[in-house]
C-alpha positions as CSV (number, residue, x, y, z in Angstrom):
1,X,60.3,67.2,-203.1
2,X,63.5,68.4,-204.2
3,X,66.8,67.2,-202.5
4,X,68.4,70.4,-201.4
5,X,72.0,70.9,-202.4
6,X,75.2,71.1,-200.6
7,X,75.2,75.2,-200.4
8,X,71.8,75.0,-198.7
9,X,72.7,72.6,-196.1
10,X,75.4,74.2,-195.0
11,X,73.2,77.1,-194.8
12,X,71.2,75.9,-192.2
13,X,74.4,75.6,-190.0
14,X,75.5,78.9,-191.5
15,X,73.9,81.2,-188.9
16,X,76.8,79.7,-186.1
17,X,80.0,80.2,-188.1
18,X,81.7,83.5,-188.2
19,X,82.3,84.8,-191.4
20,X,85.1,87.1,-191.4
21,X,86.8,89.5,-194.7
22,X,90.6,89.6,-195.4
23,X,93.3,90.7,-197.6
24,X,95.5,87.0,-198.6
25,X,99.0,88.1,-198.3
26,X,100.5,84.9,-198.8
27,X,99.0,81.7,-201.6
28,X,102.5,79.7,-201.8
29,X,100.9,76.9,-200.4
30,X,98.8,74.3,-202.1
31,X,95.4,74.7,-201.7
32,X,95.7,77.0,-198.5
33,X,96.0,81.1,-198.5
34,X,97.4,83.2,-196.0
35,X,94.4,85.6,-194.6
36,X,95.2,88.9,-192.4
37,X,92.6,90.6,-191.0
38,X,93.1,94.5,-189.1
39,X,90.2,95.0,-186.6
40,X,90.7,98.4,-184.7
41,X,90.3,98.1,-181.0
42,X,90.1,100.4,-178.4
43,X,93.4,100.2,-175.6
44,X,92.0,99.8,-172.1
45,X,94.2,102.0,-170.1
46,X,95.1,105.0,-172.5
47,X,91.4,104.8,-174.7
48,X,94.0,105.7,-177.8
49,X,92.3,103.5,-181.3
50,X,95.0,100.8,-182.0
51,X,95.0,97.8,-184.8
52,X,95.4,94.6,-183.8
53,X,96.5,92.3,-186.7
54,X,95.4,88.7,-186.9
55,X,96.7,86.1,-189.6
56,X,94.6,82.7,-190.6
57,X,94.9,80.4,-192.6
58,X,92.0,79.0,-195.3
59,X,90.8,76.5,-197.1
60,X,91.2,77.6,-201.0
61,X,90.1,74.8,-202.8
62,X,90.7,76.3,-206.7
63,X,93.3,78.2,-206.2
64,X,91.7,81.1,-207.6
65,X,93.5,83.7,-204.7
66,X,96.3,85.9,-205.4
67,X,98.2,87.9,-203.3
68,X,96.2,91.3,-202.4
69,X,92.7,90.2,-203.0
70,X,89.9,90.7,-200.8
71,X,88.4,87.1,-199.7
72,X,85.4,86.4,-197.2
73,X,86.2,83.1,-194.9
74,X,83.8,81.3,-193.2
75,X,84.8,78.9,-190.3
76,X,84.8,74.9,-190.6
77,X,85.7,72.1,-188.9
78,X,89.7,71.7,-188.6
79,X,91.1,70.6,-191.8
80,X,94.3,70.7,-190.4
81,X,96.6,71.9,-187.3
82,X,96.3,75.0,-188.3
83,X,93.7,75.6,-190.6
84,X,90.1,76.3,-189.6
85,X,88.5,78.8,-192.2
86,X,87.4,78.1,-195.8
87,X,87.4,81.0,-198.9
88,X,83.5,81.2,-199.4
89,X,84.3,84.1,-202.1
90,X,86.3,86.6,-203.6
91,X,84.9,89.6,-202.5
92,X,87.7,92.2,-204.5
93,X,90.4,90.5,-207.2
94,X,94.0,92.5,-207.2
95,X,94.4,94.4,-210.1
């Protein structure tokens, strides 16, 4: 048989993580980007839409991000104190 590769073990566990899509607003660091994410949420009192803004930050490996592109995270074990996502792709590149 085959031996499967790394992409297709990780698949297996893939059906737990959450996958999320962001815009990177920051890639100053080394090997880590800067991911916000708007979600639009409902307020509980007054019913009025709101966005809620969240910021993580990912695992970027290449360095391939720039500032404005659309990335898809997927979470990972903690590779740091902050950091628990990885870019799995670049969904949109900034013109």
């Amino acid at each position: 048989m085959a031996e499967k590769t790394q992409t297709e073990k990780e698949g297996a566990r893939e059906g737990r993580r959450k996958i999320r899509q962001g815009i990177v607003v920051s890639n100053k660091m080394a090997k880590t980007v800067v991911v916000s994410i708007e979600r639009r949420v409902q307020h509980p009192l007054y019913g009025k839409i709101v966005l809620r803004t969240e910021r993580f930050k990912a695992h970027d490996e290449e360095g391939q991000c720039d500032v404005g592109d659309v990335v898809e995270l997927m979470e990972t074990r903690p590779l740091s104190k902050e950091k628990r996502f990885r870019v799995t792709r670049i969904v949109e590149k900034v013109k």
